[in-house]
C-alpha positions as CSV (number, residue, x, y, z in Angstrom):
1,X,81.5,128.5,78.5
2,X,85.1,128.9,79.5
3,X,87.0,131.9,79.8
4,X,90.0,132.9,77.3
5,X,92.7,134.7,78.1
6,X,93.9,137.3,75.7
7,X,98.3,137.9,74.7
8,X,100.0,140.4,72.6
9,X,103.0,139.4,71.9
10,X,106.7,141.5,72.0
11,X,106.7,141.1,68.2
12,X,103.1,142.5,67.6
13,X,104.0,145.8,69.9
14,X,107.2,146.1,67.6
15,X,104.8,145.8,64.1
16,X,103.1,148.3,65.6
17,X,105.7,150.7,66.2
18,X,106.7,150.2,62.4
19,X,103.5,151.2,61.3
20,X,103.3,154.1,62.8
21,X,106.7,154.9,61.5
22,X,106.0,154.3,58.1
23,X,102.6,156.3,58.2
24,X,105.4,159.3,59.6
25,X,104.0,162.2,58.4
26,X,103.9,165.5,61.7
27,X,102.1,168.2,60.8
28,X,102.4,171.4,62.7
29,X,99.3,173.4,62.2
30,X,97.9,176.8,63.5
31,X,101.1,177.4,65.4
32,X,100.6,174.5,67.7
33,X,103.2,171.6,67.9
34,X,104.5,168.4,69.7
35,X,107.1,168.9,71.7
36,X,108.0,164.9,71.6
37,X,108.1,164.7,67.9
38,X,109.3,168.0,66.6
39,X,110.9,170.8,69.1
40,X,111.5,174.7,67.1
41,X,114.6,175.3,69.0
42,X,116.1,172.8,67.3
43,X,116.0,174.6,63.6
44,X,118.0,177.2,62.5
45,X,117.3,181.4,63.2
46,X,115.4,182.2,59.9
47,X,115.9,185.7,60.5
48,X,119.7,185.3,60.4
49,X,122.0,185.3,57.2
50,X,124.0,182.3,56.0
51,X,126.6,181.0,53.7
52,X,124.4,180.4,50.4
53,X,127.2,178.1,49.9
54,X,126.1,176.3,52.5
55,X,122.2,176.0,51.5
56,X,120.5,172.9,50.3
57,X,120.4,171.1,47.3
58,X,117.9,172.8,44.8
59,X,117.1,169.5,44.1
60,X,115.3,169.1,47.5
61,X,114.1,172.5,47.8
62,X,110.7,173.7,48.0
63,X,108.8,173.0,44.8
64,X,108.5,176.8,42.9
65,X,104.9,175.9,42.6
66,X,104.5,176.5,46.4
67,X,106.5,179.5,46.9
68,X,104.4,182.6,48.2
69,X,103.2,184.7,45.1
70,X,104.8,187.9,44.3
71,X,102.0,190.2,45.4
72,X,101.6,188.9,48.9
73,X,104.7,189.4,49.8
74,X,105.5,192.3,52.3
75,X,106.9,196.0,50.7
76,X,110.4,195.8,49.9
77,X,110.9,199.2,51.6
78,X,110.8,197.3,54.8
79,X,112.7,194.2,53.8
80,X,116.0,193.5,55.1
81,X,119.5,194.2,53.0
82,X,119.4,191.6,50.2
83,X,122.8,190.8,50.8
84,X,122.1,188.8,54.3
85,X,119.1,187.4,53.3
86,X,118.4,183.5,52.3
87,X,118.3,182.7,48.2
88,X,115.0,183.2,47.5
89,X,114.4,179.7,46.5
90,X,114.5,178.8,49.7
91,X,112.7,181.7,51.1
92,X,109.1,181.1,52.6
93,X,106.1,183.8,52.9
94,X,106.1,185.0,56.0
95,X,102.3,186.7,55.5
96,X,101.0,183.2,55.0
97,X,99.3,180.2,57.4
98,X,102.6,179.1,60.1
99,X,101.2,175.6,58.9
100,X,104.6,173.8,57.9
101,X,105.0,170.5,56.2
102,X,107.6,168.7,56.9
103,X,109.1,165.3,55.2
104,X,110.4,162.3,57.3
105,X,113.6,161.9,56.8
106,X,113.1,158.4,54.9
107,X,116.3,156.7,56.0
108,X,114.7,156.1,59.2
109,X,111.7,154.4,57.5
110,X,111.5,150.5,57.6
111,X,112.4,148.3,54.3
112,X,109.5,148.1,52.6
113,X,109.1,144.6,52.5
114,X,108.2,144.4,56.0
115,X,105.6,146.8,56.1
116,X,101.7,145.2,56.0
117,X,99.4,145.5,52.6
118,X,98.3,149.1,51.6
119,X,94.8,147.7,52.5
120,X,96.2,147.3,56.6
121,X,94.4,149.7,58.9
122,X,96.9,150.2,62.2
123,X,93.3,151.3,63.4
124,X,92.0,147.5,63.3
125,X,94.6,146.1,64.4
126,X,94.5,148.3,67.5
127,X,91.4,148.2,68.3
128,X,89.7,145.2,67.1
129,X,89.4,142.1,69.8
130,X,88.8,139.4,67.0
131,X,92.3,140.3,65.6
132,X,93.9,139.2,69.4
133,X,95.0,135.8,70.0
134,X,92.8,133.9,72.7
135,X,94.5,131.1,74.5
136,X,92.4,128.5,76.3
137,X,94.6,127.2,79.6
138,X,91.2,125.3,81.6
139,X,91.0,121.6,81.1
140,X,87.2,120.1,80.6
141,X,84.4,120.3,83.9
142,X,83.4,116.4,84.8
143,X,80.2,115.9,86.1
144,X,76.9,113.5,86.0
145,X,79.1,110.2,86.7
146,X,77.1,107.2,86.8
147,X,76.4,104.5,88.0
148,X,76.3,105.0,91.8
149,X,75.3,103.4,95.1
150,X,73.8,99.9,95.2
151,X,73.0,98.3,91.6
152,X,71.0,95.3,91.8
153,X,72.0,91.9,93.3
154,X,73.3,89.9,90.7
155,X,74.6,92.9,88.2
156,X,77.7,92.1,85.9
157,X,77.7,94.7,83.2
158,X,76.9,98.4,83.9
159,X,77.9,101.5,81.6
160,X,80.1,104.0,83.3
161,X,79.7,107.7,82.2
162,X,80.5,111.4,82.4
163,X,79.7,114.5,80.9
164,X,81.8,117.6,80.4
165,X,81.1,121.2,79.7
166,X,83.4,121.5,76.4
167,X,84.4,119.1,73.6
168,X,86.9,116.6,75.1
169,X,88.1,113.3,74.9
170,X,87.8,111.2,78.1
171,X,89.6,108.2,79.5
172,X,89.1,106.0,82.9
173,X,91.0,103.8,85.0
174,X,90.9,101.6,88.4
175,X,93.7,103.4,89.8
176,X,94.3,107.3,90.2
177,X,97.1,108.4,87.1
178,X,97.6,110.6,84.9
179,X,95.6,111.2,82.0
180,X,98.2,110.2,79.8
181,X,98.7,106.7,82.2
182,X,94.9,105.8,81.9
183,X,94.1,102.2,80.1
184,X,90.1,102.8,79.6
185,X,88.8,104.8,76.6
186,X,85.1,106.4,76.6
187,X,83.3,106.9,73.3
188,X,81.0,109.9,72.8
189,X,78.7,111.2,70.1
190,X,78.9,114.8,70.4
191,X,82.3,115.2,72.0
192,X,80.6,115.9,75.8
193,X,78.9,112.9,76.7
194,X,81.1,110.1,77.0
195,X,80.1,106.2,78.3
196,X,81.9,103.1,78.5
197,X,80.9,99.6,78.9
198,X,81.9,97.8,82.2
199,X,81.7,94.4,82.6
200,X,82.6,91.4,84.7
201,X,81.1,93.0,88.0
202,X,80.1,90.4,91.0
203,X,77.8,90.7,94.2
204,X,79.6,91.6,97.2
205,X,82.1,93.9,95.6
206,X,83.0,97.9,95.7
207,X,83.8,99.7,92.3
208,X,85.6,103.0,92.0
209,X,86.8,104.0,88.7
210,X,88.9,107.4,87.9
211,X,88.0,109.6,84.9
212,X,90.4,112.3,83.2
213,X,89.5,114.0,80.1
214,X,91.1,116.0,77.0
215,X,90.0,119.4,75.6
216,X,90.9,120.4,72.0
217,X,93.4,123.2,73.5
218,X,95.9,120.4,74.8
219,X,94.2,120.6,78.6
220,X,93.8,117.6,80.7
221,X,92.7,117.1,83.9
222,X,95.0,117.2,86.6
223,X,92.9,115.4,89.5
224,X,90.2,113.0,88.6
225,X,86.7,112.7,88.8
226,X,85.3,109.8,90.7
227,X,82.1,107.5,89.8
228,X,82.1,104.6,92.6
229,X,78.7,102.1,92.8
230,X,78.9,98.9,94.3
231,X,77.1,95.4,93.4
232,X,75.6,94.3,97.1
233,X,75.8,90.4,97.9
234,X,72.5,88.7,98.5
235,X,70.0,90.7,100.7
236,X,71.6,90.9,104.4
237,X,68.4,89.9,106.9
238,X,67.4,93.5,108.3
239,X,66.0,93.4,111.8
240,X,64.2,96.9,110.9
241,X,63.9,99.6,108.8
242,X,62.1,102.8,108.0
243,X,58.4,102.9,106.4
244,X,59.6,106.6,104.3
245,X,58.6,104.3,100.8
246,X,55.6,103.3,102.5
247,X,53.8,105.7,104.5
248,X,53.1,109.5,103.5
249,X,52.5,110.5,107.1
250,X,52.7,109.2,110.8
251,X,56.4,108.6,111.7
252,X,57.8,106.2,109.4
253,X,58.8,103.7,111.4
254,X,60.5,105.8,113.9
255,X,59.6,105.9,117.9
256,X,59.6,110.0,117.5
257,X,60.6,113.1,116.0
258,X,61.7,116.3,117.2
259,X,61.1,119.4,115.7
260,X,62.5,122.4,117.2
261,X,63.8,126.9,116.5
262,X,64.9,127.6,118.8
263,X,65.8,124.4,120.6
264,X,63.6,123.6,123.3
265,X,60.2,125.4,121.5
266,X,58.7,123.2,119.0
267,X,57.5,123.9,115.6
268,X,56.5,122.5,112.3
269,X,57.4,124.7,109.5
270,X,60.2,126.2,107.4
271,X,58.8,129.5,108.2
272,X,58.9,129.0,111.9
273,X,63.1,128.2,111.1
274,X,62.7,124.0,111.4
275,X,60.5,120.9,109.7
276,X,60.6,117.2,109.1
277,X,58.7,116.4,105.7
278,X,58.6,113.6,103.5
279,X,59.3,114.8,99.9
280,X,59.6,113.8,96.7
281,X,63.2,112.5,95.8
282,X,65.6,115.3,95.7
283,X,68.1,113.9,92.9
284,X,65.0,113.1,90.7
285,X,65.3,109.6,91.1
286,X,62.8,107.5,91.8
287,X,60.6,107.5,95.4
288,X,60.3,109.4,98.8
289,X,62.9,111.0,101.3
290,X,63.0,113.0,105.2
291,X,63.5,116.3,104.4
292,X,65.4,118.0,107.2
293,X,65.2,121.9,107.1
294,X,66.9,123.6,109.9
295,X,68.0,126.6,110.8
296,X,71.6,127.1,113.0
297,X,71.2,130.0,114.6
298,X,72.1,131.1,118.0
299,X,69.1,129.8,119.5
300,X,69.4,126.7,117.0
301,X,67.4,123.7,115.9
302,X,67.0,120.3,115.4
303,X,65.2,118.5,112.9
304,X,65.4,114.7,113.8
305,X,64.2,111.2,113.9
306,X,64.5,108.7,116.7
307,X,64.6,105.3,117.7
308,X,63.8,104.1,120.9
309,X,65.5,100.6,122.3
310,X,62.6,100.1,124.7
311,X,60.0,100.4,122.0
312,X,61.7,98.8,119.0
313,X,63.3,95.6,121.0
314,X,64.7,94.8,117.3
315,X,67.2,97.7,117.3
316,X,67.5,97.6,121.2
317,X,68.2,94.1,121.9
318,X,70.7,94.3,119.0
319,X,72.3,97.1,120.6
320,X,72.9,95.9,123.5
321,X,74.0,92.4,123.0
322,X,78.3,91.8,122.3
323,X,78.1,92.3,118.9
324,X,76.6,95.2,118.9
325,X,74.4,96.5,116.3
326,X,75.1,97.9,112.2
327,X,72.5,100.6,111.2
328,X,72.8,102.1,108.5
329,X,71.0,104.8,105.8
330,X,71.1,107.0,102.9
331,X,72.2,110.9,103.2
332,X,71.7,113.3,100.2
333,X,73.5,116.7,101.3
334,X,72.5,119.5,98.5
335,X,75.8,122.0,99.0
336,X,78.8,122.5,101.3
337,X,78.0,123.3,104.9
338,X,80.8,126.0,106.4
339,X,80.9,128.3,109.4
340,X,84.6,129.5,108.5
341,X,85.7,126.9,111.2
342,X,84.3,129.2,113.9
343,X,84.9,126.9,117.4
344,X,81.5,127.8,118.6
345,X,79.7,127.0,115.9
346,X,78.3,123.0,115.5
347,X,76.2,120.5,113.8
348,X,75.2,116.6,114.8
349,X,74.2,114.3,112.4
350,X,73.6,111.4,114.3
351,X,73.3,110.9,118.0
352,X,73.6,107.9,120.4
353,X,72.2,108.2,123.9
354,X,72.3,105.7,126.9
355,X,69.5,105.9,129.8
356,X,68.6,104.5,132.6
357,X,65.4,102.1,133.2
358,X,63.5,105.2,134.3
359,X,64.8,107.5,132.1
360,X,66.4,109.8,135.0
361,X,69.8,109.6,133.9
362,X,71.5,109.3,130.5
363,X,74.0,109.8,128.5
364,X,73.7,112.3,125.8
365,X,75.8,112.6,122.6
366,X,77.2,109.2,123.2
367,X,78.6,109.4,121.0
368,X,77.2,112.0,118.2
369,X,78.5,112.2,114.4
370,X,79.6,115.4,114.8
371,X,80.6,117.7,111.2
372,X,83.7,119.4,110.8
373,X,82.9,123.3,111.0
374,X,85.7,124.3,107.7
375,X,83.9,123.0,105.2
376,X,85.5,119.9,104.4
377,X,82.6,118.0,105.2
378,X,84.3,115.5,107.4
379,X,83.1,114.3,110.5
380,X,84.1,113.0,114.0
381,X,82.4,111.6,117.0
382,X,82.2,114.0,120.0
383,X,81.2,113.0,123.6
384,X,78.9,115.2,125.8
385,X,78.4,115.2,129.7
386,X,79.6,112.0,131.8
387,X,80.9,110.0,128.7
388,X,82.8,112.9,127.8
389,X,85.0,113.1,130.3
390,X,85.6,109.6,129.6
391,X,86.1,109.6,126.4
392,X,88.2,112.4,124.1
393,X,86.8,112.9,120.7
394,X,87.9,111.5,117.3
395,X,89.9,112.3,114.5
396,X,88.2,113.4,112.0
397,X,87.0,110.8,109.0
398,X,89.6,109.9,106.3
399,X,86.7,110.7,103.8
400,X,84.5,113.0,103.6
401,X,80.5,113.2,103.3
402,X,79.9,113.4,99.7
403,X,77.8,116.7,98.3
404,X,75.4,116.5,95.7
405,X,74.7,113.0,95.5
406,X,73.1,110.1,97.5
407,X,75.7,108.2,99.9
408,X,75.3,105.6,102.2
409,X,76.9,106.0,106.0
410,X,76.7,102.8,108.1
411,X,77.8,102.5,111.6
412,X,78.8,99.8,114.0
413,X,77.6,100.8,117.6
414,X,78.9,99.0,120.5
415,X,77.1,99.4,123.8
416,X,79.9,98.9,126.6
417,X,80.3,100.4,130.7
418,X,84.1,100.1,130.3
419,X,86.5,101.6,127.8
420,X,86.7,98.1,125.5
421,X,84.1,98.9,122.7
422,X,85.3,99.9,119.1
423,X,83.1,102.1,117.1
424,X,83.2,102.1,112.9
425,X,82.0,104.0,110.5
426,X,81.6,103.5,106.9
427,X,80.7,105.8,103.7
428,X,79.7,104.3,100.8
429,X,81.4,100.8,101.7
430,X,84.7,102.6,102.9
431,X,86.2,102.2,106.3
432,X,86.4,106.3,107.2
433,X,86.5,106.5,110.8
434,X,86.9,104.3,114.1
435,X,87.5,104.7,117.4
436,X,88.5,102.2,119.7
437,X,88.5,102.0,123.6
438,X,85.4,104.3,124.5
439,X,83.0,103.1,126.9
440,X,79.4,104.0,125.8
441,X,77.2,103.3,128.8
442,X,76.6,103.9,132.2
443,X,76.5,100.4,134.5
444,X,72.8,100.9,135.6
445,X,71.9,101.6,131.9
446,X,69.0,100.1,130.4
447,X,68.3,101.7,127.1
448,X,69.5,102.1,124.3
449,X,68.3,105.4,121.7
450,X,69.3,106.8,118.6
451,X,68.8,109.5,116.6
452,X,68.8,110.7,112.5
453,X,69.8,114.2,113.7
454,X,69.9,117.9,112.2
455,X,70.8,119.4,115.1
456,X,73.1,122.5,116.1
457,X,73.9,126.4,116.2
458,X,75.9,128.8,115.6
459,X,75.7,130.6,119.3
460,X,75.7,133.8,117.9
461,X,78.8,133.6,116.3
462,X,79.9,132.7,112.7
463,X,76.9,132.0,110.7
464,X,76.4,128.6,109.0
465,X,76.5,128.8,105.4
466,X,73.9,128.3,103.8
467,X,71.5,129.7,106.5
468,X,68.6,128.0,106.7
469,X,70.2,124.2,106.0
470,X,68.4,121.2,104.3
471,X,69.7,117.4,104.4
472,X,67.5,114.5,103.2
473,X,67.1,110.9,104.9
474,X,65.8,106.8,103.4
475,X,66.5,103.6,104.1
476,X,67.2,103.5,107.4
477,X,68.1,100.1,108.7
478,X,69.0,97.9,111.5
479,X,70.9,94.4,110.9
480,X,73.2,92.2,113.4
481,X,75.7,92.4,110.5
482,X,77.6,94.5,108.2
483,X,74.5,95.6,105.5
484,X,77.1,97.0,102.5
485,X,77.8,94.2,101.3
């Protein structure tokens, strides 16, 4: 439920001024008075004579019927020569109440005709919130778009909608504009859920449409919400990919998995700060994911799966021949991750290493996917040890990773002893990041590895927010080509 913001106009305050003019009635009672409204200084001395000449109308004299009675008024022994006293028509008891009632002076009343109905209570008006204007200045929440990823090969029609948090009209369009610019209308039933159909969709393609909506105050979005799907081409030929549909325990499919808090000391459950589970889908959909539950201290952890190119010659003969090798696979990210941008603070989400035939030396973090620590949620490749004082680290990614939905991330690796390979990254079909001119490998290198990674800390220092962390992993796979297709 939105907020609304309450005004009271200039020309309210002024009514209210008037009414309290017209009710202008002081009454000084028991001797006490207000100095801002009536001050005693400023009447004439009763106790002094004056010209009766001078004395007010009888006309607007005290009424006769309240003058003090005869017997209560003091002994005339003790009263003052009645030739410098006041006419006694204007004369007041002086043993009586020093209550005084006094009439405004009715030329500084407003005309009549703009004062409210008898029935108006100033009171109400006052005090009563239902009587204040409420104005309404936020435009409609989107949320729930649909479709998204990968629809089925061959899809041509789909139905594109949003739903927003108040009563609004909605419309969409293929390029970001103004609400007022956009060409596609929605139709809703109950003024908050709002589809449209699409049609005319082909295999191979990307689809990113831009929605703005309307509330009945006037407000329209001034940035848009985004639904983006794709229709893949036919089925690329995977060399490998993950058993998580599959297989409800073992590895699934991966060479190993590393489960660590703090890193280097190996554990298996959230309560000891770090696990790797398979889970039911975390967006309610349909199936299985790896859960990754972390927690980025300052002894830190991993949560991660690997593959090893000397046991699965699929991935490591792809790797290493001149093409290179395209792996990608499906990230769900339930909230922001933030340390405040804190410098010692990190996170990897996915790691390359290069070793030797015996596994004595390699090259870790070679690269690794590396997030941004401000909460943008973009990310960068980093280089650690030998490689990185080869190579200097990316910019960051001209996307970021989304939040709250599935995405799919795909990488072209390049293995390489000289700075001439060109690394790629894609999310959700989009070209976001690339380096070129890295060298990934070692000349006595043999093997290839790499890793789904939650991995990182916060050194003592900033802490990650939230604190533990959770990501979720499927469909990992391994192709000699691009897979979005």
């Amino acid at each position: 439920m939105k907020k609304k913001s309450r005004s009271f106009s200039r020309e309210s305050f002024v009514f209210v001024l008037m009414v309290f003019a017209a009710s202008g009635v002081v009454a000084c009672s028991g001797g006490t008075k207000n100095s801002s409204i009536l001050d005693a200084s400023s009447f004439p001395d009763t106790s002094s004579s004056r010209d009766t000449s001078s004395s007010p109308d009888a006309s607007v004299s005290p009424d006769a019927s309240v003058s003090p009675d005869a017997s209560v008024s003091p002994d005339t022994s003790s009263s003052p020569d009645t030739s410098s006293s006041r006419d006694a028509s204007s004369s007041r008891d002086t043993s009586s109440s020093r209550d005084t009632f006094l009439s405004p002076d009715t030329s500084l009343l407003p005309d009549a005709s703009l004062l409210p109905d008898a029935s108006f209570s100033p009171d109400v008006f006052l005090t009563s919130e239902a009587a204040l204007p409420l104005t309404d200045t936020t435009p409609p929440v989107i949320s729930g778009g649909s479709p998204s990823g990968a629809l089925p090969v061959g899809t041509t029609t789909a139905t594109l909608g949003v739903t927003t948090d108040e009563v609004a009209t909605c419309s969409w369009d293929t390029a970001d504009t103004s609400y007022q610019a956009m060409s596609g209308a929605f139709t809703t039933t109950d003024g908050m859920a709002h589809t449209a159909a699409l049609s005319g969709l082909t295999d191979g393609e990307s689809y990113q449409y831009f929605v703005r909506c309307l509330d009945e105050s006037g407000n329209a979005n001034t940035t848009s919400y985004v639904v983006s799907f794709r229709v893949p081409s036919a089925v690329v030929t995977l060399l490998w990919h993950d058993s998580i549909q599959e297989q409800s325990g073992g590895r699934w499919g991966f060479s190993g998995l590393g489960v660590e808090h703090p890193i280097g000391t190996a554990v298996t459950t959230d309560a000891e700060g770090a696990s790797l589970t398979r889970v039911a889908d975390p967006a309610g959909e349909t199936g299985f994911a790896m859960r990754h539950f972390a927690t980025f201290d300052a002894g830190g952890s991993r949560s991660q799966a690997g593959i090893y190119g000397d046991q699965n010659t699929a991935f490591g003969d792809q790797a290493k021949s001149a093409e290179g090798v395209w792996m990608a696979q499906e990230w769900y990210i339930p909230e922001v991750l933030n340390c405040n941008g804190d410098a010692y603070c990190w996170i990897n989400l996915w790691d390359w290493h290069s070793i030797d035939a015996n596994r004595g030396s390699r090259w870790d973090t070679s690269p690794g996917l590396m997030l941004a620590r401000d909460g943008s949620m973009r990310v960068r490749w980093e280089w650690g040890g030998t490689a990185g004082s080869i190579n200097r680290s990316s910019s960051y990614s001209s996307i970021a990773l989304p939040v709250g939905r599935w995405f799919d991330i795909e990488m072209h690796y390049v293995w390489a002893d000289a700075k001439t390979a060109t690394l790629s990254l894609w999310i959700d079909g989009e070209l976001a990041l690339e380096q070129s001119g890295v060298q990934t490998r070692a000349a006595s290198h043999a093997i290839v590895e790499t890793y789904v990674k939650f991995y990182g800390s916060d050194q003592g220092h900033t802490p990650w927010d939230p604190t533990p962390s959770v990501r979720y992993t499927r469909n990992v796979r391994v192709a000699a080509e691009r897979i979005w297709r």
